[in-house]
VOGU-3710 file (C-alpha; in Angstrom, 3 decimals, decimal comma):
1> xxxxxxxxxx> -13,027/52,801/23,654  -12,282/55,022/20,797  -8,659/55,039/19,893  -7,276/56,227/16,077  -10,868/55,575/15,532  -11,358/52,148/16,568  -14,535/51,704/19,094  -14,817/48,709/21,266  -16,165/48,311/25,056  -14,595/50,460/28,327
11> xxxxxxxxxx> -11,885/48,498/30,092  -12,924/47,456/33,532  -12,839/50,437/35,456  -12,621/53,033/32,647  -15,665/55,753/31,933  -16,283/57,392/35,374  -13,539/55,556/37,303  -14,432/52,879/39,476  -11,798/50,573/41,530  -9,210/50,035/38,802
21> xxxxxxxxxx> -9,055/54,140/38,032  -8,434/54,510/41,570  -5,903/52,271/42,351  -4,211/53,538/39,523  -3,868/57,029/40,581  -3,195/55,777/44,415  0,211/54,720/42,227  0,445/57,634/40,534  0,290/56,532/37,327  -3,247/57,724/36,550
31> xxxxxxxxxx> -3,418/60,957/33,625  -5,858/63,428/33,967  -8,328/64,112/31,381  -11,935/66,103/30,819  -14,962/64,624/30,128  -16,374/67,069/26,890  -19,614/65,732/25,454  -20,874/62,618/25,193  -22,213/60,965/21,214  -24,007/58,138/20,368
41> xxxxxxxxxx> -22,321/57,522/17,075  -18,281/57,856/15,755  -18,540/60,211/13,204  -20,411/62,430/15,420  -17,768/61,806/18,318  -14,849/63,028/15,376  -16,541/65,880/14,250  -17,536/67,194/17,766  -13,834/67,016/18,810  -13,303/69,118/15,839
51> xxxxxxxxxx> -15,782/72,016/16,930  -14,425/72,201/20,627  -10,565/72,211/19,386  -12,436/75,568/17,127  -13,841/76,628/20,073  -11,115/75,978/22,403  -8,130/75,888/20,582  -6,047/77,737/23,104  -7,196/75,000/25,591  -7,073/72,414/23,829
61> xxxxxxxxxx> -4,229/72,488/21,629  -1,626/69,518/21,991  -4,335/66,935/23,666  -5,514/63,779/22,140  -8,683/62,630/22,407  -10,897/59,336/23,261  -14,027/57,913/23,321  -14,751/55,690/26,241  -18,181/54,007/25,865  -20,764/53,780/28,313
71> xxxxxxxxxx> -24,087/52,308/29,277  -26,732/54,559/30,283  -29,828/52,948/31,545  -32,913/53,916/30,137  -31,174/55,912/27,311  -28,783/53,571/25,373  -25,137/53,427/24,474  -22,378/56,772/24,343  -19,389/57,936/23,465  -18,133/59,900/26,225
81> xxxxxxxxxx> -15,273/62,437/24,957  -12,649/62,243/26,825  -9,637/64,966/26,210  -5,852/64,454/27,316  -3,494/64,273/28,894  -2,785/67,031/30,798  0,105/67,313/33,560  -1,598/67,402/36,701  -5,110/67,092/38,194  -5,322/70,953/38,926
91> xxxxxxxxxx> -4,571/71,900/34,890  -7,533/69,188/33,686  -9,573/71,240/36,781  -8,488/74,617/35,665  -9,693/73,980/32,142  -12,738/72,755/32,829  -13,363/75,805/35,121  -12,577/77,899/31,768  -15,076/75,560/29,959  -17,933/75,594/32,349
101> xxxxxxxxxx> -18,258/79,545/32,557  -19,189/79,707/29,137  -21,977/77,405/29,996  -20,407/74,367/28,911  -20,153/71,074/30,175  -16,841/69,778/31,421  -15,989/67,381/34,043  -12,471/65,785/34,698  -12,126/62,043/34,146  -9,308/59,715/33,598
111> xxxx> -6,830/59,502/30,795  -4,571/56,668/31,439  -3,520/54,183/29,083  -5,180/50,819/29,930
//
């Protein structure tokens, strides 16, 4: 995970959810995020985060971001970019909605602090 840029493995059930994301938001306590791109390398994760906050500034503006590393089989190790908080599961839903019909990828993940 990529946080004030320090990179180490995904907590147990971070990346695309998985038990522990799930039981967290059956307590409410889970944050609602969007999944942006995904980068094999930190510098590429910062500057990418830089381009969509250009792009999307509106959309974006007052979020943090994270990258939560996965394993992809066959294709190696990523940074996914994950953007956050926002209040609800609808907003992170409605923004990638905004995101996706410029042809964009965008798919809402978790943001909760593990």
């Amino acid at each position: 995970v990529c946080r004030g840029g320090v990179v180490g493995p995904a907590p147990l059930g971070e990346g695309r959810g998985g038990f522990a994301a799930a039981a967290a938001r059956a307590r409410g306590r889970a944050k609602s995020g969007i999944h942006l791109a995904s980068y094999q390398a930190l510098a590429s994760l910062e500057t990418g985060w830089g381009v969509l906050r250009s792009d999307y500034g509106d959309l974006l503006s007052g979020l943090a971001y994270r990258g939560v590393e996965v394993v992809v089989p066959g294709r190696g190790t990523f940074l996914r970019l994950i953007a956050g908080p926002f209040p609800d599961l609808e907003s992170a839903a409605r923004a990638c909605r905004v995101i996706e019909a410029q042809g964009k990828f965008c798919e809402v993940a978790d943001f909760s602090d593990r």
